[in-house]
C-alpha positions in Angstrom: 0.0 0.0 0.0 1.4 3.3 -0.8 2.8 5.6 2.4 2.5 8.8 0.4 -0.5 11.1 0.6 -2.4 12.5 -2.4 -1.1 16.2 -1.9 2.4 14.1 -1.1 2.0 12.4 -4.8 1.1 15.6 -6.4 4.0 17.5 -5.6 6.2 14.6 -6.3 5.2 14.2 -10.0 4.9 17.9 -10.6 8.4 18.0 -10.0 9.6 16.2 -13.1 8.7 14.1 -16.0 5.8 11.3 -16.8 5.5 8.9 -18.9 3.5 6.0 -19.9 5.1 3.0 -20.2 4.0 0.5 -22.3 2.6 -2.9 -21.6 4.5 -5.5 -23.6 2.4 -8.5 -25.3 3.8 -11.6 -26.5 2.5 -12.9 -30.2 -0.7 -14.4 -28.9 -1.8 -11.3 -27.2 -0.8 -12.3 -23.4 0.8 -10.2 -21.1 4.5 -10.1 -20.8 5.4 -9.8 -17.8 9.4 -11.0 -17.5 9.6 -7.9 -21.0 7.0 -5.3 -18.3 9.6 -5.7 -15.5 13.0 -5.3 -18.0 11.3 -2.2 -19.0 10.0 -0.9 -16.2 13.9 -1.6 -14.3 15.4 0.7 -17.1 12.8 3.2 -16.9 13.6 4.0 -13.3 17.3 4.3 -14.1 16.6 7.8 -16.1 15.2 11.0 -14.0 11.6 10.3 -14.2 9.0 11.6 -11.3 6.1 9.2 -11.9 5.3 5.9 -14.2 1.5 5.5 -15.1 0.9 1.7 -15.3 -1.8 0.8 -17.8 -2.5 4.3 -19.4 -3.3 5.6 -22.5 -0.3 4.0 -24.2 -0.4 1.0 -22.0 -3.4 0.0 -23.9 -5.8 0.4 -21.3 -8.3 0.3 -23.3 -7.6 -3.0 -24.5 -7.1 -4.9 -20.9 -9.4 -6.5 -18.8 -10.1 -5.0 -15.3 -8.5 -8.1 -13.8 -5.4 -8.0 -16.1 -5.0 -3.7 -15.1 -4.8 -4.2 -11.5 -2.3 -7.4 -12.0 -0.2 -4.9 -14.5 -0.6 -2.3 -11.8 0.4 -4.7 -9.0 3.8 -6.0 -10.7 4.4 -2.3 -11.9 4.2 -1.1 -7.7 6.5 -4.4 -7.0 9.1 -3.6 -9.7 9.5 0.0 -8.9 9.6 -0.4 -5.1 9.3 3.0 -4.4 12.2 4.3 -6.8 9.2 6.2 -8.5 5.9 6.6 -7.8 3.2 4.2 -10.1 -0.2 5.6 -10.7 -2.9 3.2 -12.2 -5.0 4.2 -15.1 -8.7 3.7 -13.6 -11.9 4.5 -16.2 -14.8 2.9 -17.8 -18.4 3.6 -16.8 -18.6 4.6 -13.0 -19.2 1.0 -11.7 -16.2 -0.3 -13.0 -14.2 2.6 -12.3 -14.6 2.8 -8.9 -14.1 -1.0 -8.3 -10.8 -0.5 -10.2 -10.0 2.2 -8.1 -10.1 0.4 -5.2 -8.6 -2.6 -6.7 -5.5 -0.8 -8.0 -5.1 0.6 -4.4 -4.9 -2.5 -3.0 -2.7 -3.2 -5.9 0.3 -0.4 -4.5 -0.5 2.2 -6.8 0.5 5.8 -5.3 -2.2 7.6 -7.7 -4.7 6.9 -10.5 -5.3 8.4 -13.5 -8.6 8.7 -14.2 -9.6 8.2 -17.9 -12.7 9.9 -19.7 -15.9 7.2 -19.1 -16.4 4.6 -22.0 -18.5 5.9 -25.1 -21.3 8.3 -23.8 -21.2 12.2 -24.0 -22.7 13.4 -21.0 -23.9 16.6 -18.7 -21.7 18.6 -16.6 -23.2 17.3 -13.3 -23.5 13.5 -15.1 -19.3 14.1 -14.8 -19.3 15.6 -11.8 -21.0 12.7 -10.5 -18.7 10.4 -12.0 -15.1 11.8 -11.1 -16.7 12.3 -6.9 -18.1 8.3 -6.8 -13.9 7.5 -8.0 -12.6 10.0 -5.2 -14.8 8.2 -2.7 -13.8 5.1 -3.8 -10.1 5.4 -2.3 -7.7 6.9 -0.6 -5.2 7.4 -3.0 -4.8 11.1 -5.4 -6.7 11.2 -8.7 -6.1 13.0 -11.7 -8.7 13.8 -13.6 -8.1 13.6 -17.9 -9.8 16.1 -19.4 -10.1 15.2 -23.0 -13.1 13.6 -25.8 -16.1 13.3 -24.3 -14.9 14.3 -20.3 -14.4 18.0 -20.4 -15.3 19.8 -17.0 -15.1 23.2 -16.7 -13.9 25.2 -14.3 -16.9 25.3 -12.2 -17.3 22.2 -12.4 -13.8 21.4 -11.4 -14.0 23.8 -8.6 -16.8 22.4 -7.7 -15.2 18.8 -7.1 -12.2 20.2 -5.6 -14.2 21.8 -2.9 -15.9 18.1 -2.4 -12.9 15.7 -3.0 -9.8 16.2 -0.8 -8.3 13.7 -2.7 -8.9 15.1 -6.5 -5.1 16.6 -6.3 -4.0 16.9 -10.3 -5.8 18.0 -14.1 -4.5 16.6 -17.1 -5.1 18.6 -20.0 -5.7 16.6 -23.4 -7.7 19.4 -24.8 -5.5 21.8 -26.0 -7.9 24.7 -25.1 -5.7 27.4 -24.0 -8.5 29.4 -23.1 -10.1 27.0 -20.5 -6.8 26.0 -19.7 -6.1 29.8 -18.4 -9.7 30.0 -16.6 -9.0 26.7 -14.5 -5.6 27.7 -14.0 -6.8 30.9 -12.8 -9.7 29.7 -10.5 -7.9 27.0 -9.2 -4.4 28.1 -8.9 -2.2 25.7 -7.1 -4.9 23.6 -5.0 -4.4 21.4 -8.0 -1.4 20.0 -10.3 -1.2 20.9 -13.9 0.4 17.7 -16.4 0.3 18.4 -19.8 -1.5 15.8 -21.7 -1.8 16.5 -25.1 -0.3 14.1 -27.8 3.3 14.4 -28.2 3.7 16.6 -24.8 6.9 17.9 -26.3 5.4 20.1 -29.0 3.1 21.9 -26.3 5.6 21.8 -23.5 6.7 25.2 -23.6 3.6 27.5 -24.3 2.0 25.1 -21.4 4.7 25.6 -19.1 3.8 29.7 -19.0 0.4 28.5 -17.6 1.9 27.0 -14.9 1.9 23.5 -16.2 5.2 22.1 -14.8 5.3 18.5 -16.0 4.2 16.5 -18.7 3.7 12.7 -19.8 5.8 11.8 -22.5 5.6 9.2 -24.8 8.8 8.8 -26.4 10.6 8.3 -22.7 9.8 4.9 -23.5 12.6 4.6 -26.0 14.5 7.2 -26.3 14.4 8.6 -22.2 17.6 10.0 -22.6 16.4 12.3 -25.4 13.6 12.7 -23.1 15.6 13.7 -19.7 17.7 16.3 -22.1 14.2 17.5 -23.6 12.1 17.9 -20.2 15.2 20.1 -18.7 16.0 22.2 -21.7 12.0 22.9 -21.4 12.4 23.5 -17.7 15.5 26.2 -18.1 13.2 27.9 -21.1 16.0 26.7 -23.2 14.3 28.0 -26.7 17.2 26.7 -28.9 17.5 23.5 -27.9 14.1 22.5 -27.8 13.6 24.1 -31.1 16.3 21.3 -32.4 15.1 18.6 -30.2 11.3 19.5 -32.6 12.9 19.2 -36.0 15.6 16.9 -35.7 13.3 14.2 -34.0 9.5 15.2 -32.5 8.2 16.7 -35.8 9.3 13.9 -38.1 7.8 11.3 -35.7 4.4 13.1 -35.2 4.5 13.1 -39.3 4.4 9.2 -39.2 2.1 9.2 -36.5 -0.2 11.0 -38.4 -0.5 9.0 -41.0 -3.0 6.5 -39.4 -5.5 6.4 -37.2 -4.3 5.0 -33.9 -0.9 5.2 -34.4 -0.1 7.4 -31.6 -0.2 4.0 -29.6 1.7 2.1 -32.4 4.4 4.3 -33.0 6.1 4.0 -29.3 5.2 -0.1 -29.4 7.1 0.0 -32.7 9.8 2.4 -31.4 10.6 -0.5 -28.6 11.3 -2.2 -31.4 13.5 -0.5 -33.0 15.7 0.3 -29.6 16.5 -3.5 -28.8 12.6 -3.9 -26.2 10.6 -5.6 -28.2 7.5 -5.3 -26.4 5.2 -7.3 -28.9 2.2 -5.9 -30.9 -0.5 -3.2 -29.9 -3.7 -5.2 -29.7 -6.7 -4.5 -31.7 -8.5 -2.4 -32.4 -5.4 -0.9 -32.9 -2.9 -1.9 -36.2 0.5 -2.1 -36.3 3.0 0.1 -38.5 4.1 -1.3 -41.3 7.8 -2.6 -42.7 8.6 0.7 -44.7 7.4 2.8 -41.7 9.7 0.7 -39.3 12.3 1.5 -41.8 11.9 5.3 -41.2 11.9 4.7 -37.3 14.9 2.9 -37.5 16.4 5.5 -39.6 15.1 8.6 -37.1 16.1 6.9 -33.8 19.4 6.5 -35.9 19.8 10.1 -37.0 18.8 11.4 -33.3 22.1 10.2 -31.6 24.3 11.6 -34.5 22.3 15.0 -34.5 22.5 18.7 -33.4 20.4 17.3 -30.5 22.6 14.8 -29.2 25.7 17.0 -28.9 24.0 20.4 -27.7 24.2 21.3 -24.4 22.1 22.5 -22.5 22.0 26.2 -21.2 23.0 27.1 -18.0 20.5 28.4 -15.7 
């Protein structure tokens, strides 16, 4: 069971960078757990300030309840406190809250929590939703606020004022507008994690607004890229993020584009590339093909030979 406190696990992962690590399958779909634990050991050996087991690209969409609060369980035993693990939790609200508490029991230190499966619903339908979570453990939630789960900043207020334990907002919106109204209203009751696909290309604007941390994808395979990235954003280092954009972010996000889903595929097919195979994405999502593997191979490549790799960073 985790020993830190919700405002505790705020403040911890506020201080530094996310990511999502992926969850490895083997050819026939089943979890891998021996390739989950490699990953998850090398993962901890960069400056990272929180791993979110079973998130958006961990497929959580894709795994049984039972199998996300196993994942989330072996994730919490791997790490043993080197960083803190929060669970992806989401669904309806029935299943939510039973995964929140499972995931709890599990020795997650936070959840995420997802936007609900499907429906579009009412301010106070959400509302509703993100409270029965909060009640449903002890541990501090981050609400996503992207698709069909957009709360405004009433809303939001509204929740903070009832749940202790709602601590962080993830934007996945992109809203700057809204982003600037919550920020306002709720100044630092709550932490700010950037959430938009491919963090990086946002990370700088978002960081004026307060937003301090964001989750990012490509730690998975390329985390020292990542580290160098995070801390050139941190120092307002506009140069080198500018290179870190073109020689390596903007050509990705081009093959990312290309098809739908990819955002998932790309990183699964990126561990690939690196040496950690971590098996295919499952469906509904499609794997990249041989020609676009080719270009990864050629772009991871290029990024350790680059202007990137030999700039430093400035000093602060």
């Amino acid at each position: 069971m985790t020993k830190m406190t919700p405002r505790e696990m705020a403040q911890t992962i506020g201080s530094g960078l996310l990511s999502f690590p992926v969850t490895p399958f083997r050819p026939d779909f089943g979890f891998d757990e021996e390739r989950y634990r490699s990953n998850l050991d090398w993962l901890c050996g960069y400056e990272v300030a929180g791993l979110f087991s079973c998130g958006g690209t961990g497929e959580f969409f894709s795994l049984t309840p039972a199998e996300v609060a196993r994942i989330v369980g072996i994730a919490a035993n791997e790490t043993k406190g080197r960083v803190p693990v929060l669970a992806g939790v989401g669904y309806g609200t029935a299943i939510a809250t039973e995964l929140a508490a499972e995931v709890e029991r599990a020795g997650a230190d936070g959840i995420l929590l997802l936007p609900p499966y499907l429906v579009n619903s009412e301010q106070a339908g959400l509302a509703a939703h993100v409270e029965a979570v909060c009640a449903a453990t002890r541990l501090g939630v981050i609400v996503y606020n992207r698709d069909n789960a957009i709360l405004t900043e009433d809303t939001l207020a509204g929740l903070c004022a009832r749940c202790p334990n709602l601590v962080g907002y993830k934007d996945g919106v992109g809203d700057i507008e809204l982003m600037q109204r919550i920020r306002a209203r709720m100044g630092d009751r709550l932490t700010y994690v950037g959430g938009l696909p491919t963090a990086e290309t946002f990370a700088l604007p978002y960081l004026e607004m307060g937003v301090t941390t964001y989750s990012s994808a490509v730690f998975n395979f390329v985390p020292e890229f990542s580290t160098k990235f995070y801390a050139a954003v941190r120092q307002r280092d506009r140069a080198t993020v500018q290179t870190g954009l073109n020689d390596f972010i903007l050509p990705l996000i081009a093959i990312r584009n290309r098809r739908k889903g990819y955002a998932v595929s790309i990183i699964k097919a990126d561990m690939k590339v690196v040496g950690r195979d971590s098996g295919p994405v499952r469906t509904p999502l499609t794997d990249l093909t041989a020609g676009e593997m080719d270009e990864l191979s050629a772009l991871v490549a290029g990024l350790a030979q680059g202007d990137f790799a030999q700039r430093p960073i400035a000093a602060e």
